[in-house]
N, C-alpha and C positions, 0 to 999 in steps of 0.2 A: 228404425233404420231399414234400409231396403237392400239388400246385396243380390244383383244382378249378376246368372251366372249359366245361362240361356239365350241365344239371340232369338228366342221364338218373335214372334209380330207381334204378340198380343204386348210383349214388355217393349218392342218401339215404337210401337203406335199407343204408351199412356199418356193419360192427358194430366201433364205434370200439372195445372192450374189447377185441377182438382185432389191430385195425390197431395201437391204441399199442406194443406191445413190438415188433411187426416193423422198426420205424420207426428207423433209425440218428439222424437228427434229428426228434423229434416237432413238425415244421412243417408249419400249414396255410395257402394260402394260397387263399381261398374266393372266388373271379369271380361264381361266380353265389348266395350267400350263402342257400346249401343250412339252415348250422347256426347256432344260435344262441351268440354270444360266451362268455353262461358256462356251455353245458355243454359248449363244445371244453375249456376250462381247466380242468373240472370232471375231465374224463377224462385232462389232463395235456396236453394239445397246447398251444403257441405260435398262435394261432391269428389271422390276418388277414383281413378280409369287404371287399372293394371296391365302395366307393360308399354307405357306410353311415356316415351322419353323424356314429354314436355310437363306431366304434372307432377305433384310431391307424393312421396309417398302413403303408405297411410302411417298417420301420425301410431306411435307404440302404445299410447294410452286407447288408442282404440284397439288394435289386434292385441293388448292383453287381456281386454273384458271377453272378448269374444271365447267364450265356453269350450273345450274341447270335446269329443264328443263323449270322452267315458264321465263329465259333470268337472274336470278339473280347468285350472283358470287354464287358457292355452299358452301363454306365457311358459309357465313351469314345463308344458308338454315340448315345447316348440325349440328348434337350433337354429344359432343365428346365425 
């Protein structure tokens, strides 16, 4: 998965045709909402943009895998 949370250039000028097959899970999850919803989908990614009224959130079974950082699930750390 790739979590995007930087507008530097180098991350919106990648070249997604080459990032998808590297990719074990083809997930994006976009903080600074770099790309537009249907051309991650277009190119095959799972793609999430925070703070954008129009896409879904991120589904909970992915922000409870995501680790916290003292090794605990973030789920258990996190308020809803």
């Amino acid at each position: 998965a790739l979590v995007i949370l930087t507008d530097w250039d180098e991350f919106r000028s990648v070249d997604l045709e080459r990032l998808r097959p590297v990719m074990r899970a083809p997930l994006v999850i976009d903080g600074r909402n770099l790309f537009e919803p249907a051309q991650m989908r277009a190119h095959g990614f799972e793609y999430y943009s925070l703070g954008r009224g129009d896409a879904p959130a991120v589904p909970m079974a992915i922000a409870a895998s995501v680790p916290a950082l003292d090794g605990r699930n973030a789920a258990a750390v996190s308020t809803p």
